[in-house]
Every structure is written in C-alpha cells, then in structure tokens.
N, CA and C atoms of all chains as a GROMACS GRO file, in nm:
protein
  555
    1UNK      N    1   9.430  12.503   9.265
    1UNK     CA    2   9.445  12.472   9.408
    1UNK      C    3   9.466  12.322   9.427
    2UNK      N    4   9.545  12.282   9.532
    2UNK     CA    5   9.587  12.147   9.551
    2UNK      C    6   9.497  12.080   9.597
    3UNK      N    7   9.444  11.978   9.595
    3UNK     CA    8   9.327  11.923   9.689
    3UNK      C    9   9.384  11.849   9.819
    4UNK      N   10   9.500  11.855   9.814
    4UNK     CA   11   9.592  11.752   9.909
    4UNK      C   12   9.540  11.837  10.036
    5UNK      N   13   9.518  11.745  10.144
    5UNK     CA   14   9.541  11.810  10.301
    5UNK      C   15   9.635  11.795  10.360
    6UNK      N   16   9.670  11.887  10.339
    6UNK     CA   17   9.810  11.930  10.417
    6UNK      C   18   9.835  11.968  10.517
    7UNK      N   19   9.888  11.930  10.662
    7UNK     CA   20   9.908  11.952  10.786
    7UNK      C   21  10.039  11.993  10.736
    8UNK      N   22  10.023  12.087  10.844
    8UNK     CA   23  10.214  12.172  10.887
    8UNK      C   24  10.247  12.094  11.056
    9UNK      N   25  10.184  12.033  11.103
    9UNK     CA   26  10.159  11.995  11.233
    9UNK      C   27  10.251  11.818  11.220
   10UNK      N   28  10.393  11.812  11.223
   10UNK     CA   29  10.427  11.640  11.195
   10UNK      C   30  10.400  11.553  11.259
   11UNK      N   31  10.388  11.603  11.458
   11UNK     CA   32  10.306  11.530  11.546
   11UNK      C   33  10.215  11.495  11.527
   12UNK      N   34  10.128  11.551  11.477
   12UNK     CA   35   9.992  11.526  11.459
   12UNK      C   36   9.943  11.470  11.320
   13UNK      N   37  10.078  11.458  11.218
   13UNK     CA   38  10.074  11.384  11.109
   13UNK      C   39  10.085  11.215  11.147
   14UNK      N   40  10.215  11.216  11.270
   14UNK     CA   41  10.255  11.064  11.287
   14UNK      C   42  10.130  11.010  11.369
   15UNK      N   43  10.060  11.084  11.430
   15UNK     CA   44   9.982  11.014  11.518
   15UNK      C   45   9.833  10.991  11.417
   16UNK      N   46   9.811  11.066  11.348
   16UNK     CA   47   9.732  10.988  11.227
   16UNK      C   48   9.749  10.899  11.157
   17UNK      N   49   9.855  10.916  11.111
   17UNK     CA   50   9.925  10.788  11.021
   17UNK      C   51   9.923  10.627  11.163
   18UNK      N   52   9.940  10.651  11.238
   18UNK     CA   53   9.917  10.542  11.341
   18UNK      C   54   9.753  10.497  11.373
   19UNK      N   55   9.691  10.572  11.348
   19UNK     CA   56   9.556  10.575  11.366
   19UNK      C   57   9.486  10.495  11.234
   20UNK      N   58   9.542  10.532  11.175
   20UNK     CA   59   9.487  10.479  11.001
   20UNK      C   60   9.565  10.365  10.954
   21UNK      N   61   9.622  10.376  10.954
   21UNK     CA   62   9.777  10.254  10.908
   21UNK      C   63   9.859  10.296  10.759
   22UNK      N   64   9.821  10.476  10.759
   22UNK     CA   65   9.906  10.509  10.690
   22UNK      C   66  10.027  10.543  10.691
   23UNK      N   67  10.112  10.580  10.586
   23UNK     CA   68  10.244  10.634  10.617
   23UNK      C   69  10.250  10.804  10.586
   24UNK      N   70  10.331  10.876  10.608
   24UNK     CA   71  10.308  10.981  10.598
   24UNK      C   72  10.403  11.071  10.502
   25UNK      N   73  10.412  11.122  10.464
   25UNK     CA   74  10.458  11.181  10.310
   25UNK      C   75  10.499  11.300  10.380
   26UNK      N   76  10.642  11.380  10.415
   26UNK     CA   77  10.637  11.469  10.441
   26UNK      C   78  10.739  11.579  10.349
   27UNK      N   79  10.711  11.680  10.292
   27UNK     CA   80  10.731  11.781  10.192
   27UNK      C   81  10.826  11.889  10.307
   28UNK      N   82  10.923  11.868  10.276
   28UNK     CA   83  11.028  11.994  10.349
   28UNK      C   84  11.027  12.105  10.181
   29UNK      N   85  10.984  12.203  10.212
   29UNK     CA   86  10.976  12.326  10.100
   29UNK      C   87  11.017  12.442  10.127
   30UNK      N   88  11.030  12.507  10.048
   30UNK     CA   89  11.100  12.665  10.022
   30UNK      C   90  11.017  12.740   9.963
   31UNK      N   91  10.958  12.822  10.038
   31UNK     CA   92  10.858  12.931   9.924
   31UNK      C   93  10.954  13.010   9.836
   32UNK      N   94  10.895  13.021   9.687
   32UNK     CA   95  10.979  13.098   9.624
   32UNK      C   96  10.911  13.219   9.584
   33UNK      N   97  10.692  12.241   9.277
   33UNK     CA   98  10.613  12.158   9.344
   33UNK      C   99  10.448  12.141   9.343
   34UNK      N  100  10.440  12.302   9.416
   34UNK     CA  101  10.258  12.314   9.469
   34UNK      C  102  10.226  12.411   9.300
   35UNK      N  103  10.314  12.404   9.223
   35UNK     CA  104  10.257  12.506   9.081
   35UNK      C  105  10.212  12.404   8.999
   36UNK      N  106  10.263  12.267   9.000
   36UNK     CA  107  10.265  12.183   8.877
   36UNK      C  108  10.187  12.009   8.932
   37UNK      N  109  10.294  11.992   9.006
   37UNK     CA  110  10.283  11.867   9.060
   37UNK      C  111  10.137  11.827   9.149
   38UNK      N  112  10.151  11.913   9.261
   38UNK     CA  113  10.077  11.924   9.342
   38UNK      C  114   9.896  11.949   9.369
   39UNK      N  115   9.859  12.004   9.240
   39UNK     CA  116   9.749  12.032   9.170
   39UNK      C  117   9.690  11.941   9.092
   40UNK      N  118   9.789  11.884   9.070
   40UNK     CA  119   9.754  11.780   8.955
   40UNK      C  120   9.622  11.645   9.035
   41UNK      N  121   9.551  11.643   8.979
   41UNK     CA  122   9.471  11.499   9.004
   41UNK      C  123   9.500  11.398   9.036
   42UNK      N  124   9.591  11.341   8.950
   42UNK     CA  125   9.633  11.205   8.982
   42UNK      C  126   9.721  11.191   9.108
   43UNK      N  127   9.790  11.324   9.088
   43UNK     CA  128   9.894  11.318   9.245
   43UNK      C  129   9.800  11.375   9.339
   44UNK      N  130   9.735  11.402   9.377
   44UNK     CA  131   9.645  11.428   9.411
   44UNK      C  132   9.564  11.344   9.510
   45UNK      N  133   9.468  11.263   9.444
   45UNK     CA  134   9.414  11.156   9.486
   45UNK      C  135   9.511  11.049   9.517
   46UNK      N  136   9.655  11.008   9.502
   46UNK     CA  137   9.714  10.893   9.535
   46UNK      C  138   9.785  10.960   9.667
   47UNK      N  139   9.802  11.078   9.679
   47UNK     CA  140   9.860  11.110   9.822
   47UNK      C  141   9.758  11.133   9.928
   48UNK      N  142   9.639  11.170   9.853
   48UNK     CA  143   9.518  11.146   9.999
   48UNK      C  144   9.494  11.053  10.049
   49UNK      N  145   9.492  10.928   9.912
   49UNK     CA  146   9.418  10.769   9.973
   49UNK      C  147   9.551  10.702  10.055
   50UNK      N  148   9.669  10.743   9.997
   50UNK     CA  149   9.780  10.687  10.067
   50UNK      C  150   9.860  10.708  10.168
   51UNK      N  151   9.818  10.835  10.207
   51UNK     CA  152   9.949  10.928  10.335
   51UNK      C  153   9.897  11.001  10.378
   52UNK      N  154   9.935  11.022  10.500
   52UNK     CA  155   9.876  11.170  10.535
   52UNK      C  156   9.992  11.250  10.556
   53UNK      N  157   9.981  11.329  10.443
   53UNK     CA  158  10.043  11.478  10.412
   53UNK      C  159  10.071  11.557  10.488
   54UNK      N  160  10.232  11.624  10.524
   54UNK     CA  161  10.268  11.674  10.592
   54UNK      C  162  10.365  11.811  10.498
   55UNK      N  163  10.317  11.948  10.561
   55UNK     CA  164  10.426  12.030  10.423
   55UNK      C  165  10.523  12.117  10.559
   56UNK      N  166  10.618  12.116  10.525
   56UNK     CA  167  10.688  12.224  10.665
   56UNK      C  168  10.778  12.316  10.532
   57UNK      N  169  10.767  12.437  10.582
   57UNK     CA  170  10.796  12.513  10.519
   57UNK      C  171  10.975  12.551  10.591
   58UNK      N  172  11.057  12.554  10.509
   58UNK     CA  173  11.192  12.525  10.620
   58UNK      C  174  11.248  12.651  10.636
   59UNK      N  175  11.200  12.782  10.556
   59UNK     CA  176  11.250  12.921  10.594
   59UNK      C  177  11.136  12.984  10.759
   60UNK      N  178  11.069  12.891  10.751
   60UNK     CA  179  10.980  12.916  10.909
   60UNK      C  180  11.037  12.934  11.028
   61UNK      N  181  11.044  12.988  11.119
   61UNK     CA  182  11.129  12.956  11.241
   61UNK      C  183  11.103  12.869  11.305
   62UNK      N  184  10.968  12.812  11.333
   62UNK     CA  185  10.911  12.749  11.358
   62UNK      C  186  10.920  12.638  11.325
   63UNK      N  187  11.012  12.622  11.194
   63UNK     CA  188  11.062  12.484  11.151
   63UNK      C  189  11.191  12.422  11.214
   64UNK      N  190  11.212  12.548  11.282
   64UNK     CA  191  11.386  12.453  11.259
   64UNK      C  192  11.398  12.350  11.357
   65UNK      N  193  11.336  12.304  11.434
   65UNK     CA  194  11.359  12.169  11.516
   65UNK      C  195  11.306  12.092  11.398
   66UNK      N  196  11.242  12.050  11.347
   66UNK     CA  197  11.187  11.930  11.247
   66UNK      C  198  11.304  11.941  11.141
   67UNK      N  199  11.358  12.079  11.102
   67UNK     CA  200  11.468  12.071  11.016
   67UNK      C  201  11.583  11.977  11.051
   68UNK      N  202  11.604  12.005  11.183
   68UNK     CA  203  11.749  12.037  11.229
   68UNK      C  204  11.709  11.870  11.289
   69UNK      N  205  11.641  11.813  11.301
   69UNK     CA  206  11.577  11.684  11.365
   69UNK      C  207  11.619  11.536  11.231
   70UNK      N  208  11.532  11.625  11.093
   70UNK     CA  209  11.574  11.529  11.047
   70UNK      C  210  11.690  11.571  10.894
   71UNK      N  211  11.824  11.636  10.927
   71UNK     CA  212  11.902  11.687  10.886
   71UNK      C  213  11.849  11.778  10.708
   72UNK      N  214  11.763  11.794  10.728
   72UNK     CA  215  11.747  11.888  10.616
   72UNK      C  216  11.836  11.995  10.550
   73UNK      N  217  11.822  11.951  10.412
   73UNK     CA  218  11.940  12.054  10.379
   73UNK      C  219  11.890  12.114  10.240
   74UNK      N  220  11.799  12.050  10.158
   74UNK     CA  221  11.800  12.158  10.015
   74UNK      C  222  11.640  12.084   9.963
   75UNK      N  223  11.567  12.164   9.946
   75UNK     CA  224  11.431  12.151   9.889
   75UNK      C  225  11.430  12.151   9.737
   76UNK      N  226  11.332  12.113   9.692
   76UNK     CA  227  11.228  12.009   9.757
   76UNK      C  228  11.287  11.870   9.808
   77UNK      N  229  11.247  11.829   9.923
   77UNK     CA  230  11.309  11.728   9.985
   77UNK      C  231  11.183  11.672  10.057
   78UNK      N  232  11.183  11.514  10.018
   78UNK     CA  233  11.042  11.447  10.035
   78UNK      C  234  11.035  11.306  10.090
   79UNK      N  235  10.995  11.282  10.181
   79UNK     CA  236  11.037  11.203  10.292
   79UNK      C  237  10.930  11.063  10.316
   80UNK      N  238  10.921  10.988  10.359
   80UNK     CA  239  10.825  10.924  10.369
   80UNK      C  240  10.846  10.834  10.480
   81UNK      N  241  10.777  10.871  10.615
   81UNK     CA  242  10.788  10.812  10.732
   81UNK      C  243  10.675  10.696  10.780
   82UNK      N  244  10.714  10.634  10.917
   82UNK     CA  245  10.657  10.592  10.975
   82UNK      C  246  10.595  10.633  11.082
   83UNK      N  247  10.446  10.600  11.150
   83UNK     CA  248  10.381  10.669  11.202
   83UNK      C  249  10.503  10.711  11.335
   84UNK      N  250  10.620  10.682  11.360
   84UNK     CA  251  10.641  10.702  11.468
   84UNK      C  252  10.754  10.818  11.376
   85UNK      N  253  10.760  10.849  11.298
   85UNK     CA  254  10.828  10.999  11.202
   85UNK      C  255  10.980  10.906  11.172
   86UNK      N  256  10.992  10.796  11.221
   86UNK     CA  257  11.158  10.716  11.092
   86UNK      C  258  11.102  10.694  10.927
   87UNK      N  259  11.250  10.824  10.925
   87UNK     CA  260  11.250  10.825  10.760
   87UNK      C  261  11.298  10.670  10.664
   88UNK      N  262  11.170  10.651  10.629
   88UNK     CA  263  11.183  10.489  10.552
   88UNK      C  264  11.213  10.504  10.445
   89UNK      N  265  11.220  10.580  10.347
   89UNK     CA  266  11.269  10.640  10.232
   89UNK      C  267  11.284  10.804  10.174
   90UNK      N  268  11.351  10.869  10.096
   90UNK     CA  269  11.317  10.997  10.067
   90UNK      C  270  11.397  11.041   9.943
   91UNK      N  271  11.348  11.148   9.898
   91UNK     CA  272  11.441  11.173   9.766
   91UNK      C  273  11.439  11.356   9.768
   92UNK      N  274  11.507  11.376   9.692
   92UNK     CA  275  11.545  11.538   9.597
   92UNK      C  276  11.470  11.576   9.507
   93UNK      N  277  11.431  11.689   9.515
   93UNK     CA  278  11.406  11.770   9.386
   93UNK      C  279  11.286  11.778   9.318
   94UNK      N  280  11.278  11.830   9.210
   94UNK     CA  281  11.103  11.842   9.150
   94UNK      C  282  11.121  11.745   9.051
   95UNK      N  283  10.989  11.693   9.055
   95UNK     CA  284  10.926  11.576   8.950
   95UNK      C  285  10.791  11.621   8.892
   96UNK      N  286  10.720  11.598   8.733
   96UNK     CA  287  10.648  11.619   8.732
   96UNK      C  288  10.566  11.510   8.776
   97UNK      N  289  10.385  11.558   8.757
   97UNK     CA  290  10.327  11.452   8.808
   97UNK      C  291  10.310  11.309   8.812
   98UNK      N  292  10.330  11.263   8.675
   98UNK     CA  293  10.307  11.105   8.636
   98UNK      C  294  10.486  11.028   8.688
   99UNK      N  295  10.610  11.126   8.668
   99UNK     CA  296  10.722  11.108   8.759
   99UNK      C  297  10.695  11.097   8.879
  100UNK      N  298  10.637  11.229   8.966
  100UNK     CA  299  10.633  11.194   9.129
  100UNK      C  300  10.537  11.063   9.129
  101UNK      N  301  10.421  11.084   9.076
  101UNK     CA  302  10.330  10.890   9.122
  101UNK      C  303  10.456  10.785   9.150
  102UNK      N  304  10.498  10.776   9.035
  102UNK     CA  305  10.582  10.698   9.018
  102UNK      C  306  10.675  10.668   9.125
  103UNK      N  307  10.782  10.766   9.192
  103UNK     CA  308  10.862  10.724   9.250
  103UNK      C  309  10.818  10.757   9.362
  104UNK      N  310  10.663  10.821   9.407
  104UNK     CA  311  10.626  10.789   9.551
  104UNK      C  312  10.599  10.630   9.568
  105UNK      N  313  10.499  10.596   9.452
  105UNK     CA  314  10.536  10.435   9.455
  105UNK      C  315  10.615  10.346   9.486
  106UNK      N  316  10.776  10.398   9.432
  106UNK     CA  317  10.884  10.309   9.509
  106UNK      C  318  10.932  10.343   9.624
  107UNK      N  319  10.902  10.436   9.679
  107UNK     CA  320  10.891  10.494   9.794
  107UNK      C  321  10.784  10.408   9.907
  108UNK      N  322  10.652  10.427   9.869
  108UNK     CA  323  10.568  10.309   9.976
  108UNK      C  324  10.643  10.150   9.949
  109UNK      N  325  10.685  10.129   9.842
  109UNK     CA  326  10.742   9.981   9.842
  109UNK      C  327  10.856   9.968   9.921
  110UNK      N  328  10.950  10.106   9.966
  110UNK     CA  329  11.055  10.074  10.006
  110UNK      C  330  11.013  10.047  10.169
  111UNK      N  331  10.895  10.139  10.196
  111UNK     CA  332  10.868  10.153  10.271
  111UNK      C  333  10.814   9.996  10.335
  112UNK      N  334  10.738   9.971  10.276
  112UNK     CA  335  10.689   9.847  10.374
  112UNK      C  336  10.779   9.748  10.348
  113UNK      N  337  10.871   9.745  10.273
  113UNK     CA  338  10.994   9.628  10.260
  113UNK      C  339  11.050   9.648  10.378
  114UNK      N  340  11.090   9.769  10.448
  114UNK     CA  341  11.173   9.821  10.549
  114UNK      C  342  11.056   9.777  10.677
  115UNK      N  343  10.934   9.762  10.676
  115UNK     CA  344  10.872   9.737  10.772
  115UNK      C  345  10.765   9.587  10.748
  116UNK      N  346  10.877   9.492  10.682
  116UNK     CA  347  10.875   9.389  10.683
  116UNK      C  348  10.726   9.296  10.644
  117UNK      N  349  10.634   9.433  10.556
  117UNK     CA  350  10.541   9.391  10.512
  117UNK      C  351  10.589   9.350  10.362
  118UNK      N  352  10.629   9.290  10.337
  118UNK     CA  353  10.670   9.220  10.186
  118UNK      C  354  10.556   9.214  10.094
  119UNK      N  355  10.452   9.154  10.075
  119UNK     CA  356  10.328   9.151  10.020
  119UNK      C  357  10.296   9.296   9.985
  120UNK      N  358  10.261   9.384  10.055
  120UNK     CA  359  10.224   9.514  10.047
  120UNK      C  360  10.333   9.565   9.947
  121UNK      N  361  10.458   9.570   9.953
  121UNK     CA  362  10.557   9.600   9.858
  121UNK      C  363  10.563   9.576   9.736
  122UNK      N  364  10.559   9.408   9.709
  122UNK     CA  365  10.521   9.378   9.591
  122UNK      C  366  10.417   9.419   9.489
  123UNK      N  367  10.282   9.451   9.548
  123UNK     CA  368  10.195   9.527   9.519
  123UNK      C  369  10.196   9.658   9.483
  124UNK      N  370  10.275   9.752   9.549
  124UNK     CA  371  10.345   9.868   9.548
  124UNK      C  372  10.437   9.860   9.365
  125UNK      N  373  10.535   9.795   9.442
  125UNK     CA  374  10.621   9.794   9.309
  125UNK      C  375  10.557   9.765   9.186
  126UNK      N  376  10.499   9.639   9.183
  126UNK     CA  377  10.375   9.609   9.044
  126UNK      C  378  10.310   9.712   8.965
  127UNK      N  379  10.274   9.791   9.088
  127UNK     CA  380  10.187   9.928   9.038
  127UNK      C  381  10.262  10.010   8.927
  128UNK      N  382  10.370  10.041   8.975
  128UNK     CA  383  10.475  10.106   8.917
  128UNK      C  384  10.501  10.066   8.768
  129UNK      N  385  10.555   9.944   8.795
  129UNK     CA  386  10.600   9.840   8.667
  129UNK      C  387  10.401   9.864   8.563
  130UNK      N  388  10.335   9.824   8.594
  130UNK     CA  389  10.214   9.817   8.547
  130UNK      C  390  10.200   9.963   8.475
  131UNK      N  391  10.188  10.059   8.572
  131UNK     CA  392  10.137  10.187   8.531
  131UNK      C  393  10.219  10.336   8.457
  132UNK      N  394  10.349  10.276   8.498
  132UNK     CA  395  10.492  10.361   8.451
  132UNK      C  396  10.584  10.278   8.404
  133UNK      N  397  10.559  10.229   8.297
  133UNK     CA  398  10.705  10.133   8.301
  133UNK      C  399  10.824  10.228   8.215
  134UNK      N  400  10.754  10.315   8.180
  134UNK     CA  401  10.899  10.450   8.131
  134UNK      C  402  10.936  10.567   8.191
  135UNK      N  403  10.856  10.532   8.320
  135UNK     CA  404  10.931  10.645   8.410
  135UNK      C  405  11.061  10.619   8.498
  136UNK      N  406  11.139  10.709   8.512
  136UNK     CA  407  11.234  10.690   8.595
  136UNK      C  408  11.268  10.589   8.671
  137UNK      N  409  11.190  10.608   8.775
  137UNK     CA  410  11.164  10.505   8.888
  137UNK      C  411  11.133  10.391   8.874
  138UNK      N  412  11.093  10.337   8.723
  138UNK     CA  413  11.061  10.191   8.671
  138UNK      C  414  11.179  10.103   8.724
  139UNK      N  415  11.290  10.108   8.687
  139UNK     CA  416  11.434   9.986   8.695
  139UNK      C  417  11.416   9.982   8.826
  140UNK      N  418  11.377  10.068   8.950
  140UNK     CA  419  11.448  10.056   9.090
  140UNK      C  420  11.344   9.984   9.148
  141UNK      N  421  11.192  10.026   9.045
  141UNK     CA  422  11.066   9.915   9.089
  141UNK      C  423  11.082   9.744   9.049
  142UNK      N  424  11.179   9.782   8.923
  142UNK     CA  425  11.198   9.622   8.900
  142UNK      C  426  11.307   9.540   8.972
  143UNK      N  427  11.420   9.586   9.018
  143UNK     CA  428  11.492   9.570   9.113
  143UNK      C  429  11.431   9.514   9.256
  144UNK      N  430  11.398   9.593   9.338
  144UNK     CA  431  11.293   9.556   9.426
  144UNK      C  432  11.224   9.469   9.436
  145UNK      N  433  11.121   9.465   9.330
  145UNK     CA  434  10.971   9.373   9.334
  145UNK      C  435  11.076   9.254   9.339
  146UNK      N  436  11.156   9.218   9.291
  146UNK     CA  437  11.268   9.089   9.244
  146UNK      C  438  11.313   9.088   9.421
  147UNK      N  439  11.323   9.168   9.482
  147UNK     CA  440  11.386   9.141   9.636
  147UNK      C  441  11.297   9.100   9.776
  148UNK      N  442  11.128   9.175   9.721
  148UNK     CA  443  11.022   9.175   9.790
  148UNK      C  444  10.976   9.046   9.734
  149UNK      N  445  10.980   8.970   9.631
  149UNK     CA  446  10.971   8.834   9.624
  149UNK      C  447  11.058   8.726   9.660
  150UNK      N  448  11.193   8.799   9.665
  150UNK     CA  449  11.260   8.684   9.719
  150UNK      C  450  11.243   8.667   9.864
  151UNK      N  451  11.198   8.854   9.916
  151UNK     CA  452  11.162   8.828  10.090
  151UNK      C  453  11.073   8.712  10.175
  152UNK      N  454  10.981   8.709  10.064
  152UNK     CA  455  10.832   8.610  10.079
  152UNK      C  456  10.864   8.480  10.023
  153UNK      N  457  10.948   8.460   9.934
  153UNK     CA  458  10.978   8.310   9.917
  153UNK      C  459  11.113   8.238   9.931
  154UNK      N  460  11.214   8.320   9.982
  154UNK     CA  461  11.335   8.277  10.005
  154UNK      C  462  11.350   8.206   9.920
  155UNK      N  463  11.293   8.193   9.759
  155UNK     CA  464  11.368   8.116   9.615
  155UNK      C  465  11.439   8.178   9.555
  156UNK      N  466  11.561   8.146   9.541
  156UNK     CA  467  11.673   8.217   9.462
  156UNK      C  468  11.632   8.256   9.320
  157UNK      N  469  11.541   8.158   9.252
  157UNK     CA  470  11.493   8.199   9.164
  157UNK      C  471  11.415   8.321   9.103
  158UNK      N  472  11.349   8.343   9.199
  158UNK     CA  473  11.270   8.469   9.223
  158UNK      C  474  11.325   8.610   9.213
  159UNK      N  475  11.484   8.611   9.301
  159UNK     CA  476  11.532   8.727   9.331
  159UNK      C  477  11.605   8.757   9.179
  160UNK      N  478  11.641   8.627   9.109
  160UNK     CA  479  11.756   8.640   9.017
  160UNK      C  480  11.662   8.641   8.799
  161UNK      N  481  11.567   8.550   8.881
  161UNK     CA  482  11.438   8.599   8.773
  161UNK      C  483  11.366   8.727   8.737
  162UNK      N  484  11.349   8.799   8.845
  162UNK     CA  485  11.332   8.932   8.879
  162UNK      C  486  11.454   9.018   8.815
  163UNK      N  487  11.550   8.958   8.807
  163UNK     CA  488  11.679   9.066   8.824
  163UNK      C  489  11.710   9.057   8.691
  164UNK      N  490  11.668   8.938   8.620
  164UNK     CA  491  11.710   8.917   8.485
  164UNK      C  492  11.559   8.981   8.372
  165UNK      N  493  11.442   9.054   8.455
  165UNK     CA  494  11.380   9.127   8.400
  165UNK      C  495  11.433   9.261   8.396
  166UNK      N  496  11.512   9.309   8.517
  166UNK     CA  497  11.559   9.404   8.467
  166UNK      C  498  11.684   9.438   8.354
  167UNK      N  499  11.736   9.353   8.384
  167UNK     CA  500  11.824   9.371   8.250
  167UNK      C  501  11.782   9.368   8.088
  168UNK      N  502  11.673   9.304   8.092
  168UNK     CA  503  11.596   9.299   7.969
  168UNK      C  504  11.553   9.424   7.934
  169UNK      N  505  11.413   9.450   8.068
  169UNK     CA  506  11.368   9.579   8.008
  169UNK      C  507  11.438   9.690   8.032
  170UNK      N  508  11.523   9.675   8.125
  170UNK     CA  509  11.632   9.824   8.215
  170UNK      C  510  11.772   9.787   8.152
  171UNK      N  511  11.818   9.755   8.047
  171UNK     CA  512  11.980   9.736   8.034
  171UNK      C  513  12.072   9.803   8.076
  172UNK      N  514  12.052   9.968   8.017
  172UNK     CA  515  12.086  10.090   8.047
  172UNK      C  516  12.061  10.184   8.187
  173UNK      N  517  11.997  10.116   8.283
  173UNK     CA  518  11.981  10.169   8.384
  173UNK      C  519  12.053  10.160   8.535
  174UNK      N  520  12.072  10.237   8.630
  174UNK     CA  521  12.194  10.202   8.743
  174UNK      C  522  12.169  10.095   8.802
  175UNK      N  523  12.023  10.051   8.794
  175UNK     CA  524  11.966   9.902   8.930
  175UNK      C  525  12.028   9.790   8.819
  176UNK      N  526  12.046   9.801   8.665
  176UNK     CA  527  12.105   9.714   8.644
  176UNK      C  528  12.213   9.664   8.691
  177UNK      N  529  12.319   9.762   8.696
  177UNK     CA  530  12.435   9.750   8.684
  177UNK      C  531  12.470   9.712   8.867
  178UNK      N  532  12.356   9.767   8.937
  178UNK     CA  533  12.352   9.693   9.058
  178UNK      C  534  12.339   9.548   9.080
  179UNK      N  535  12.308   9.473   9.026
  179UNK     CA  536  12.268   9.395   9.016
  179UNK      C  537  12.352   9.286   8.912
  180UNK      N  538  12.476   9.372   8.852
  180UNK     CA  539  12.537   9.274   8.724
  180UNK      C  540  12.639   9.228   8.787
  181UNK      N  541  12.640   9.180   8.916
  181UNK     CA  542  12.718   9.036   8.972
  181UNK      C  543  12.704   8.925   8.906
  182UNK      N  544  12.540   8.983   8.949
  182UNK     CA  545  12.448   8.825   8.922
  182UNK      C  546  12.430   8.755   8.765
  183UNK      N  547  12.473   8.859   8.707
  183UNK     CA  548  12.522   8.800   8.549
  183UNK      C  549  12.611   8.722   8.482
  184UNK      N  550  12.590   8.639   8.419
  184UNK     CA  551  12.733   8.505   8.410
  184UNK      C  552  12.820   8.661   8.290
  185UNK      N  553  12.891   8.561   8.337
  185UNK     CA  554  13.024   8.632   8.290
  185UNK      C  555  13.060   8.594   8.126
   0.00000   0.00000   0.00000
C-alpha cells in the first residue's frame, strides 16, 4: 500500500499547497 | 505507477514532505473538466503545479523509484526557477546531482543548477562553469548538446 495521501479533490489540493507553501504533484492515471 | 513506484519508501516520504498529492483518475467522468482543463492526453502524465494549479513543469510515462525521485527533483527545481525562487532551485538541483548522479535526470539537473546560479549571480562564469560540468560529466547527453554553443570551436 502507498503511504502517499492522495486527494482526487485538485481544488482542494491548490488551496493546500497555498496554505503550506507547497507545490502540488498531480498524477493524471489510467486504471489498468 | 501505484504497483512499483508508488509504494516504494523513498518515493514515498519525498512526495509527502514535498507536495501535496493529487491522483485524478482520467477514465472518470468526473474527470473530464480537469482533463480537458489541462489538455491531457496519455498516462501516466505528472504535473507539478502551483498553488494556484499553473503547470510549472511535467513529464510522461513510468519511472522506477530512485528514477521518479530523481526527476521529481528537477521538476521542484524547475519549479521554483519558474517562480523566481532561485536559491530553493539550486538546492533542488544539488540534491539530484548529490544523490543521482546516474540517473536520467542528472545532465538536465546539471544544466539548470548552472542557470539557477547564474539567476542569483548574474556571473557569466557561473552559467558557463556550470555548463562546462556538464560536458565533463554529461558528454553524451541532450542538455549537453544544448548547451554546445557555448563551446569554443
């Protein structure tokens, strides 16, 4: 299992990343 | 991606302390404005924004783990070069050079760090000292050959 936290939510990714002064990493994927 | 890479520890812990992680799944329906927003077209496709969602860098395809560190690394460097934190970049790139210097993404870190120093000191020396490390340790690589203006003839 990944330990990463992963939001599906990008709004609510950018507005964290503003909150923290991170940047945000976002994974466009394909279930196979 | 989430079979190999993603599990892994080291990638792991450098995408928690560094980003906050975003996964959109693009066969979702629910995706297709974020798709169709920021022209998505073939996965894995990996992005790295600013809190306001401008794509500051991004790349293609699967990497394994000690590869992805790596070129998320030149990825945050590109990133704060583009947002005019220079210092932070250099640091970034170093990491790279320091901790991967045979991965992929090494030449484009040495390239860079050579541009993120010339950002901060406007010495020609810097950008072209830098540039003449890559040719040393990167001969064979494309940032060389980017860069083989700057080579006497």
């Amino acid at each position: 299992m990944s330990a990463i936290d992963w939001t599906d939510d990008l709004q609510a990714a950018c507005g964290r990343a503003g909150e923290s002064g991170k940047l945000v990493l976002l994974d466009f994927f394909s279930p196979t | 991606m989430g079979a190999v890479t993603y599990p892994d520890e080291m990638v792991a812990s450098v995408v928690t302390e560094r980003f906050v992680a975003c996964q959109v799944n693009t066969q979702d329906e629910s995706s297709k404005e974020v798709v169709a927003r920021y022209r998505q077209a073939w996965t894995p496709d990996l992005r790295v924004l600013d809190s306001e969602g401008f794509d500051l860098y991004h790349w293609n395809g699967y990497l394994p783990p000690a590869e992805f560190v790596a070129q998320l690394g030149v990825a945050q460097g590109h990133a704060y070069l583009r947002l005019h934190q220079e210092e932070q970049a250099t640091t970034a790139f170093e990491e790279v050079l320091r901790r991967f210097p045979t991965a992929m993404a090494a030449p484009e870190a040495q390239y860079f760090l050579a541009v993120a120093n010339y950002k901060r000191s406007h010495e020609g020396r810097d950008l072209l000292g830098g540039w003449h490390r890559l040719q040393v340790r990167y001969p064979d690589s494309t940032w060389r050959v980017r860069q083989s203006f700057s080579e006497e003839k």
